[in-house]
N, C-alpha and C positions, 0 to 999 in steps of 0.2 A: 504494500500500500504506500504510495507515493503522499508524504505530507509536502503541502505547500509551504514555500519559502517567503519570507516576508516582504517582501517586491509584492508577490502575486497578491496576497493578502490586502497590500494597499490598494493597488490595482482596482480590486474588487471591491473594495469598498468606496473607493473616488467613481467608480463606475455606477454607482448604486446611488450617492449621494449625485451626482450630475444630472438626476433624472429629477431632481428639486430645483424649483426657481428659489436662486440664492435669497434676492429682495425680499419676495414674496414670503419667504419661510422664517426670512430672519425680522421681516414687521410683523410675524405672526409668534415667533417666538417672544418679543418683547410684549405685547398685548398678554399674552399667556401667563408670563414671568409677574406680571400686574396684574391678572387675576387670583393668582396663587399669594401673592403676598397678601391682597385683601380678603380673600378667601381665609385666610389664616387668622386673621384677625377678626372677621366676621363670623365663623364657624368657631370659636374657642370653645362656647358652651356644646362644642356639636365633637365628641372625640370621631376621627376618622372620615374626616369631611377632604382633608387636606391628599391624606391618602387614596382615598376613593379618586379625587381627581383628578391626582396624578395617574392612577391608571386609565381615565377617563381620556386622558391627553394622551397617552399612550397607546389607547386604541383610536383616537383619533388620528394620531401620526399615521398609525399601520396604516390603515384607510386612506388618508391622503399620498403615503408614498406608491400603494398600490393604482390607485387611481390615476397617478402620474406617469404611469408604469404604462399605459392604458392609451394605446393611440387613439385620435377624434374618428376615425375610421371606424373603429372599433365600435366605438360607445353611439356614433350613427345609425349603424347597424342594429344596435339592440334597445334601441329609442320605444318604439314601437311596442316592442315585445315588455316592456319594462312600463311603458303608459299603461300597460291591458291589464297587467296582473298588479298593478297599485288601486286599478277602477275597482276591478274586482275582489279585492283587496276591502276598498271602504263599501260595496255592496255587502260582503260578508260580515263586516263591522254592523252594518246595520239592520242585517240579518237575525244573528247570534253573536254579538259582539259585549265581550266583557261592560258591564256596570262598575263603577266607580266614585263615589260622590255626586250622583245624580247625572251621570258623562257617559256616554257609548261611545268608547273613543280606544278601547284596546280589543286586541285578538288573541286566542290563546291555540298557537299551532303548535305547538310542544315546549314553548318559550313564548313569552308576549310580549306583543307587538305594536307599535302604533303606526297603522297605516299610511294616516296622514301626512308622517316625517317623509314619507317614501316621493310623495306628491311634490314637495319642494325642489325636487332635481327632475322628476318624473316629467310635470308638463312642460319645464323648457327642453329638456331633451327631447320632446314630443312636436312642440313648437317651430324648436330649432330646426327638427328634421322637416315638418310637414314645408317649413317657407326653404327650405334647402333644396327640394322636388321642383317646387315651383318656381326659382329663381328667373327674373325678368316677366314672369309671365302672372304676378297675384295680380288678382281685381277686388271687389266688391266682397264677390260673393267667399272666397279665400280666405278674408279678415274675417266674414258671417263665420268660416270654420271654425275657424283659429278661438275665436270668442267663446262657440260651442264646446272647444277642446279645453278650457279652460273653465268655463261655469257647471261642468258635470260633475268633475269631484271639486270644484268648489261646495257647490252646494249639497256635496252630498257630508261633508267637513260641516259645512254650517248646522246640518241638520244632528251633528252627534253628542251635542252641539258643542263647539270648538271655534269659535266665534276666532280668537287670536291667528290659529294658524290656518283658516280659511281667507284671516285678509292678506297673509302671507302668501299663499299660494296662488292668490285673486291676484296680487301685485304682480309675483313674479313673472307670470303669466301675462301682465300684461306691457310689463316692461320689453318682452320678447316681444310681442304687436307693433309698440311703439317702434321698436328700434329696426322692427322689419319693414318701418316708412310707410305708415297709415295715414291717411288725409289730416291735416288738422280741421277739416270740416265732419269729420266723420269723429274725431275726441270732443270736436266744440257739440258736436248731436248727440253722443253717450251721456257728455257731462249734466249738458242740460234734463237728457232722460231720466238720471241719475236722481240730480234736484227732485224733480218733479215727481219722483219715484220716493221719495225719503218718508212720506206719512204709511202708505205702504209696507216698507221697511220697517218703520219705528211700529207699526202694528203685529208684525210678524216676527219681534226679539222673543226674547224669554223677559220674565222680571227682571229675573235680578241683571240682565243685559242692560237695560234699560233706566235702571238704579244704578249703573256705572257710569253713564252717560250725565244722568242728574248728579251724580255726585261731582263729576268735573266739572259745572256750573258752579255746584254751590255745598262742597267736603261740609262744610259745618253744620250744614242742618241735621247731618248724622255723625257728629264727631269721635264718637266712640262706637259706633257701626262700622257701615260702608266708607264712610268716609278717614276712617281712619289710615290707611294706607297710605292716602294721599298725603293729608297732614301732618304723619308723623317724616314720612322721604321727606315733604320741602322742607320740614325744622331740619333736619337734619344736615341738608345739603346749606340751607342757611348759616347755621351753625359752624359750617368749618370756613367759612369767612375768606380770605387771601390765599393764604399761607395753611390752612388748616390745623385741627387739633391733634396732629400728629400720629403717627402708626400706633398700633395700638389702646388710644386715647380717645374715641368715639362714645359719647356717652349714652349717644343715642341706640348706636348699637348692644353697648354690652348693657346696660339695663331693660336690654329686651322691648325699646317703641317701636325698634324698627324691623314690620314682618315682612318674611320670608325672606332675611337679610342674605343668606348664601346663595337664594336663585335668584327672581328677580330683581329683587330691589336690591341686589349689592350694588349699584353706584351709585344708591344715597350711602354706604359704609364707606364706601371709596371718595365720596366727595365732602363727609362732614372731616374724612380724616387727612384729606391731602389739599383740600382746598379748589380754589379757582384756581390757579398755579396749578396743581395736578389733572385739573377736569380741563384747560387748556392742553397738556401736554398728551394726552387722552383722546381728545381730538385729532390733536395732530398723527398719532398713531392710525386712528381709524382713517384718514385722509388720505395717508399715504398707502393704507393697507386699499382703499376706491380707486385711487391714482395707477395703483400699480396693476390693476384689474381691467383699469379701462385702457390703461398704456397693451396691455396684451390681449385687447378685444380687440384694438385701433388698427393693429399690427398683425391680426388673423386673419390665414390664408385662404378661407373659405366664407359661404356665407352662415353655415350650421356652425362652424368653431365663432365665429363674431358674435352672431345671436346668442349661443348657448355663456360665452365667455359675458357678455355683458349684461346677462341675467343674472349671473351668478356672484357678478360686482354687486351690480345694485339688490341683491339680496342682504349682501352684509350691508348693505347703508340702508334697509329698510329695519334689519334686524337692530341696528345698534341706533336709530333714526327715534323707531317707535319706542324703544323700553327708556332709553334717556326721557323721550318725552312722557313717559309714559310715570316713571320716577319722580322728573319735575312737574306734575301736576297742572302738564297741558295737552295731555293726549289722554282716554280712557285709560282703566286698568283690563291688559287683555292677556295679562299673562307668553308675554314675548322677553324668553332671557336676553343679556346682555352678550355679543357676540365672543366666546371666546374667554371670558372672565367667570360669568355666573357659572355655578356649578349644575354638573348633570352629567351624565351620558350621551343621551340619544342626541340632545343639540351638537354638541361636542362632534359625533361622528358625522350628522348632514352638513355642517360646516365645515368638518376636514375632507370628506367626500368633493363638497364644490371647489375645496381649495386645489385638491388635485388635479381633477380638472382644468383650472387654473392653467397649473404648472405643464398638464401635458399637451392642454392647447399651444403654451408658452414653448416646447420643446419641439412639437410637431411643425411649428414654424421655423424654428433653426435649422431642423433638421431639410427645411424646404431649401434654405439657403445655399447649404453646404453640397 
């Protein structure tokens, strides 16, 4: 048995690592590196939160390096086949689909499941591919699809009901639309339908949808209800002032006002405890993490790698868009983690999934070069 010598070794492992967009990995490393610190500090009361998401991040890696791994060819190819069995997927949800705090929103195939996360890469690979067939040639009737391929397992997400990650997958969906060069006469007529649709809609929430809604008008009419979530994040985020109250020194956290501090609302822990000065520098991470997204949509050598690549940007800027606002108490509370920072699994891995992507659009372009 031949062991390898240490040349080869590196070899192999600069060969493995070449398959990562450096930028890409190393603004996603530092985002990460800042969730784990405040993770740390927001989870103290919580043993094993810290560990938990470093493995969390670990399968997220595996994930995104395998998917880099992953020619646009490839993931083309199985666009289709991956749309049908996500539909089918949230049909069976709604079939016989796990209950949960009053939620039909998991499946139990020998391990469980939430369909829904599948739909977030599902309909722009779906998207991407259908306006890829018809390059130069969509009209009218094209976009009518496109919209139909998109409001199906929407609404079948809203119906489980999953109000958060339906307007996720509504966006993403239709940021693909948009970027596949839709009339602005034809978004100036949705929007309008839109409006004009809203009593409708506000008829067809759930209560307590609809109590989220009134609470971001007016948190204090239930201050120690519904409204609490809201009011205790903005003291919080108020609270850490300039300069903030320092790492580990959030009061609002460790005396327990501020809920569900380690999933969503960790960037009121991150911003009582670091400040405007940190919640600028924060920004500028996720900026650069959009920037580099759309630098390698701009730059893709196809029409299915552009669409698919710049859905997959403006997913992290809707993901990290809503929960900040959603923190600061100018967007509903819809239960959308913080990209890359809040704790969890399953976000963890749909985020590292589209980041590979990312990277293997980013690579299948070099490789066009060369």
């Amino acid at each position: 048995m031949n062991i390898p010598d240490k040349n080869t070794i590196i070899r192999f492992f600069r060969a493995r690592i070449a398959i990562l967009d450096a930028q890409l990995a190393l603004i996603m490393f530092l985002i990460v590196s800042t969730g784990l610190i405040t993770l740390y500090s927001a989870g103290i009361d919580f043993p094993g939160r810290v560990e938990d998401q470093i493995r969390n991040i670990l399968l997220g890696f595996i994930v995104m390096w395998f998917a880099a791994s992953v020619p646009p060819q490839v993931l083309m190819r199985f666009a289709v086949p991956i749309y049908t069995v996500g539909v089918m997927l949230l049909l069976a949800v709604a079939l016989f689909g796990l209950v949960r705090k009053g939620a039909r929103r998991w499946l139990n195939v020998g391990v469980i499941i939430q369909p829904s996360e599948i739909m977030k890469i599902a309909v722009p690979l779906m998207l991407a591919w259908f306006f890829q067939r018809r390059e130069g040639k969509i009209g009218w009737h094209g976009f009518l699809a496109a919209i139909a391929l998109v409001g199906l397992p929407t609404a079948l997400v809203v119906r489980q009901p999953d109000l958060g990650t339906a307007l996720l997958v509504g966006a993403i969906g239709f940021y693909v639309i948009f970027l596949a060069g839709i009339s602005w006469k034809v978004l100036v007529g949705v929007f309008v339908a839109g409006i004009a649709s809203l009593p409708v809609v506000w008829s067809l929430l759930y209560d307590y949808q609809r109590q989220r809604v009134m609470m971001l008008i007016d948190p204090s009419s239930d201050p120690l209800g519904r409204g609490f979530h809201i009011i205790q994040s903005t003291i919080a985020i108020g609270s850490g002032g300039i300069t903030g109250k320092g790492w580990l020194r959030g009061t609002q956290a460790y005396l327990n006002f501020i809920p569900e501090r380690t999933t969503d609302f960790i960037f009121a822990v991150y911003a009582e405890e670091f400040g405007l000065i940190g919640n600028i520098l924060l920004l500028i991470l996720y900026s650069f993490l959009i920037a580099r997204g759309f630098m390698i949509s701009q730059n893709a050598p196809t029409v299915f790698s552009r669409l698919l690549s710049g859905a997959i940007t403006m997913m992290f800027f809707t993901y990290a868009f809503v929960n900040m606002g959603m923190v600061s108490g100018i967007l509903p509370v819809v239960g959308v983690p913080l990209p890359l920072m809040s704790y969890g699994g399953t976000a963890m891995v749909s985020l590292g999934l589209g980041a590979g992507i990312l990277m293997s659009i980013q690579r299948n372009r070099r490789l066009h070069q060369t």
